[in-house]
N, C-alpha and C positions, 0 to 999 in steps of 0.2 A: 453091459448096458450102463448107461449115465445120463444121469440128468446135467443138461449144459446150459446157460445163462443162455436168453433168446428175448427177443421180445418181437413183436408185431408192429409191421409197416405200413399203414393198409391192408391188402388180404395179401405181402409177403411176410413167409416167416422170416426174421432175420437172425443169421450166425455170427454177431459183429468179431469177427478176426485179428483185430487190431486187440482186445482184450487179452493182458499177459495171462490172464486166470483162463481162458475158453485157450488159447493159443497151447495151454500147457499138457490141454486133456489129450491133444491131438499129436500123434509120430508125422513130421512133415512130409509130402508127398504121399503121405497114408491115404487109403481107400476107406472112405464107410458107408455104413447105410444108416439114412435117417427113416425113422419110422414116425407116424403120426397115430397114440393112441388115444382113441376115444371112447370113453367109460370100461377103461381096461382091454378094450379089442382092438387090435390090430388092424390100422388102416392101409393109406396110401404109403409107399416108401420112395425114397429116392435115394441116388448112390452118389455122393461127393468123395471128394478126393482134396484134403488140406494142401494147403499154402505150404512150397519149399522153405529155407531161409536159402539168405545168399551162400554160394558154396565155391569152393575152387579156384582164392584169387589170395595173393596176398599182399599187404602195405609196408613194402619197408621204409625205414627211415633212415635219411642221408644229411650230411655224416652225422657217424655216432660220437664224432668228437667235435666241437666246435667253438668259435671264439664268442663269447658276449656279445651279443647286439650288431654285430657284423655280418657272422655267417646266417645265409638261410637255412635251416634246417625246414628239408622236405619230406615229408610223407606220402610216396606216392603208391596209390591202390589200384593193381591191374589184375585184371587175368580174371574177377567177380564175373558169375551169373546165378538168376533166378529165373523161375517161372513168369516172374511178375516185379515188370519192368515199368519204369525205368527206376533204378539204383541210386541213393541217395550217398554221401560219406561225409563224417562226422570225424572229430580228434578230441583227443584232453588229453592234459597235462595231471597224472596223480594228484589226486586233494582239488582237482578242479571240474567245471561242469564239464560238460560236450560240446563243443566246438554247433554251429547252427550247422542246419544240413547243407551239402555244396552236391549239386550234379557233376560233378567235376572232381575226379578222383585222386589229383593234386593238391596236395594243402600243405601249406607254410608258416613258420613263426620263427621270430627271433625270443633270445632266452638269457635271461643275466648268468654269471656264473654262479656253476652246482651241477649238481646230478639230479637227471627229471628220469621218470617213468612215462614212458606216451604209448598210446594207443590209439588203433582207429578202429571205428563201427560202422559197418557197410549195412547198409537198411534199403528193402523192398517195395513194391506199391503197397503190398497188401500188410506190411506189419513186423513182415521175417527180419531179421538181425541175425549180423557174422560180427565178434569181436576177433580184429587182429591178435596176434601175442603182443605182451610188452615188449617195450625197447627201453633199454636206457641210455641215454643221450649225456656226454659231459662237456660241461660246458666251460671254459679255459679263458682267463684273463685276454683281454684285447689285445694289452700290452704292446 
């Protein structure tokens, strides 16, 4: 048993999902039972079942060698599902933010020369997150 972050909607209770701290108490696709106690006695119950993350896909990135400001370096994310659709995708470059979310599971940049670490984050309706592995990408004089 656990006390979870909740608050009231009108007369629903709500379990906001999107919370990393409530998202954390819960095993995804887990089954539980919510109980409603009042003055220590056991009331009504109901049985939920949490939110997947996305699972089963992955982003690689092309190519991993590339010339400054010429080539495109793509990231493209296939093969993703979840429970709870439709699927968002996100990138960054190490030491940098996240890319805004794209429903479009291709995403692109160009890159001066150096060696980058990139990643992408495939995100749910309801909250769930899949971080690709890193990649690193070099990047080579125009010349």
């Amino acid at each position: 048993a656990a006390d979870v972050p909740a608050g009231w909607e009108g007369r629903e209770l709500v379990l906001n999902m999107f919370s990393p701290s409530l998202r954390a108490l819960f095993t995804p696709s887990g089954t539980y039972t919510v109980t409603l106690l009042v003055g220590g006695t056991a009331g009504p119950s109901v049985e939920l079942r949490a939110p997947s993350r996305p699972t089963g896909g992955a982003c690689p990135a092309s190519p991993l060698v590339a010339r400054e400001m010429i080539d495109d370096i793509t990231i493209s994310c296939r093969g993703w599902t979840s429970d709870e659709l439709p699927l968002s995708f996100s990138m960054r470059v190490a030491g940098g933010g996240w890319s805004a979310p794209s429903f479009q599971g291709v995403m692109g940049l160009l890159l001066l020369e150096g060696s980058f670490d990139v990643s992408a984050r495939v995100s749910d309706a309801a909250g769930g997150e899949a971080e690709s592995p890193t990649q690193t990408i070099t990047v080579v004089p125009a010349a």
